[in-house]
C-alpha positions as CSV (number, residue, x, y, z in Angstrom):
1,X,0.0,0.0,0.0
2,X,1.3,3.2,-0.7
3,X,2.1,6.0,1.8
4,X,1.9,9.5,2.4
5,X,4.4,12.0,4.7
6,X,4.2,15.1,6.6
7,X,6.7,16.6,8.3
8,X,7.9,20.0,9.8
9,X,11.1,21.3,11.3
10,X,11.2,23.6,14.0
11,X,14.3,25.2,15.7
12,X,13.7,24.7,19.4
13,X,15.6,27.4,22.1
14,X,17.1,24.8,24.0
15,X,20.1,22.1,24.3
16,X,19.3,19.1,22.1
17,X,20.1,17.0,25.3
18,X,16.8,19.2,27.3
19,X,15.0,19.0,24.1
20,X,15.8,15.1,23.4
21,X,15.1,14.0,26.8
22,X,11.7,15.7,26.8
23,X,10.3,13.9,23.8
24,X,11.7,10.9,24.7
25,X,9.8,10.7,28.1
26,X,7.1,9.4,26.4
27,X,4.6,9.9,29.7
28,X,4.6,13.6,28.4
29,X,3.4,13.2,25.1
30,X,0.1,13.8,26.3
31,X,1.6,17.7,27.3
32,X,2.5,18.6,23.4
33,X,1.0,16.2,20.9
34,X,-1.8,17.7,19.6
35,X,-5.1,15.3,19.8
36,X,-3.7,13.0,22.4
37,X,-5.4,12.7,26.1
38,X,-4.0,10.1,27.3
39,X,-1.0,7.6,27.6
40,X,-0.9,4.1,28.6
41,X,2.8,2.4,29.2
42,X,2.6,-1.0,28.2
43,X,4.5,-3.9,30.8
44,X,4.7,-6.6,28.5
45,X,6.6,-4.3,25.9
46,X,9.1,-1.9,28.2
47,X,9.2,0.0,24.9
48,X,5.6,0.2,24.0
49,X,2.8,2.5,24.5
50,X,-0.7,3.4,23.6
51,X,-2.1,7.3,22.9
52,X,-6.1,7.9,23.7
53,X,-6.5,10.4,20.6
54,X,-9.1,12.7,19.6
55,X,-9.8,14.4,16.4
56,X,-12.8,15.9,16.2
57,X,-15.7,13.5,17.2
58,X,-13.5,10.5,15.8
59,X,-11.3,8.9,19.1
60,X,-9.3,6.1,18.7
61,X,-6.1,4.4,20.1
62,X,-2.5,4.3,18.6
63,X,0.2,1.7,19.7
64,X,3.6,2.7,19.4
65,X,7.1,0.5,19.9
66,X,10.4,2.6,20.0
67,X,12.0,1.1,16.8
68,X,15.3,2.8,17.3
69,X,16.7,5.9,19.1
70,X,20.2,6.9,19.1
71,X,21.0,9.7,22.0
72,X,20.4,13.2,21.5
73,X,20.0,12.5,17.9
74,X,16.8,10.6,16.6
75,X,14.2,8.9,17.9
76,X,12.3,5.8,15.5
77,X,8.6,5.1,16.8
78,X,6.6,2.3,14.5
79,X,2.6,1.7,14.7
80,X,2.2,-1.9,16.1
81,X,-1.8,-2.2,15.9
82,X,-2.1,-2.9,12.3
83,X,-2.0,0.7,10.7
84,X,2.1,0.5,9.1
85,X,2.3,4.4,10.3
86,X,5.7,5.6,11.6
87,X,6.5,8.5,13.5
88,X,10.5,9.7,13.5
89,X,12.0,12.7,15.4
90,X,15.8,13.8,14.4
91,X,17.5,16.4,16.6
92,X,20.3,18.5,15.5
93,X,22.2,20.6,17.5
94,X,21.8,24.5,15.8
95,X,24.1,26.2,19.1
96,X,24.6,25.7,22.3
97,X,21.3,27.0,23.6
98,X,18.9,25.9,20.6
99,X,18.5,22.8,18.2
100,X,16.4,21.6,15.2
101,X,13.7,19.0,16.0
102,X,12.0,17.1,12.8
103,X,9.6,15.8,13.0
104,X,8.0,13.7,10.1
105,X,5.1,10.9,10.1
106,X,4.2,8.3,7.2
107,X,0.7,6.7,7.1
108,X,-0.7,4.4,4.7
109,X,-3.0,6.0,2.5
110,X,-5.5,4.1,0.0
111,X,-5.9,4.3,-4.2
112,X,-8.8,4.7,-5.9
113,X,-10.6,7.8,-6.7
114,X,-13.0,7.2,-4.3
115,X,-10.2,7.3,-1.8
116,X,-8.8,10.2,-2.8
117,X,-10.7,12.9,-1.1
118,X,-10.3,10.8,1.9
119,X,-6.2,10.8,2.1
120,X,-6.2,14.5,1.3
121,X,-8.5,15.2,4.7
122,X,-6.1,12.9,6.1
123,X,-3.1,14.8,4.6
124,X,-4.7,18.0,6.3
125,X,-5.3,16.4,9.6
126,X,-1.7,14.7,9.8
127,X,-0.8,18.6,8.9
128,X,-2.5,20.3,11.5
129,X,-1.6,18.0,14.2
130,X,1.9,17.9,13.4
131,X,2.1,21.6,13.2
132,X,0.2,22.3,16.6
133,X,2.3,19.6,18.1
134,X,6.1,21.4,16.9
135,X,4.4,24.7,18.4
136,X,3.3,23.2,21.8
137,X,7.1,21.3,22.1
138,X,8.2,24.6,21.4
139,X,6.6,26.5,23.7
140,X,6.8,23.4,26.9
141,X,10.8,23.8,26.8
142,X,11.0,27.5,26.2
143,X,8.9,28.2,29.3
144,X,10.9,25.4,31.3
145,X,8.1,23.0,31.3
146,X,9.7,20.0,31.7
């Protein structure tokens, strides 16, 4: 099945280390990702979770795994409940005091013309949430929230 991306690239006034450890404590997703209300850790999978998310009147859960993550540089999140959506964050030290935080998210999306006008509200969702999202991280470190 084919898939679609969205990303965005923020600079971020603050140490990739502050900025790194934030979005990796996943507990605080809830805090900056737009549309998500809640956050479940899973025990059987240390490096699983699931997000409650709301968009609109439509709420539904997303299971992610931590794929990879290398230290202060990315961070590699795969959809485990049958969707094959990804969610990758690279970090990238700008100065001392500020870095650059990318964000980008693939999603299947379907073919067919009837499908069409469906992937491109998805497109504008995944757009608006991912946009909203870089702001709130933006503003959660710059006014020490963390």
């Amino acid at each position: 099945m084919p898939s679609d991306v969205v990303s965005v690239s923020r600079i971020v006034p603050a140490p990739v280390h502050v900025v790194f450890d934030y979005v990796f404590d996943y507990e605080k997703i809830p805090e900056w990702v737009a549309g998500v209300s809640g956050y479940q850790r899973h025990e059987d999978l240390p490096e699983g979770f699931t997000l409650e998310m709301s968009i609109g009147a439509v709420k539904h859960q997303v299971t992610l795994a931590t794929e990879s993550w290398i230290r202060d540089t990315s961070i590699g999140l795969v959809e485990t409940s049958g969707h094959d959506a990804r969610v990758d964050v690279d970090f990238e030290p700008v100065r001392a005091d500020s870095c650059r935080v990318a964000v980008r998210i693939s999603y299947p999306v379907r073919e067919g013309l009837l499908a069409r006008s469906a992937n491109v509200a998805g497109r504008i969702i995944a757009r608006r949430i991912i946009d909203s999202s870089a702001g709130r991280l933006e503003r959660r470190i710059a006014t020490g929230s963390n």
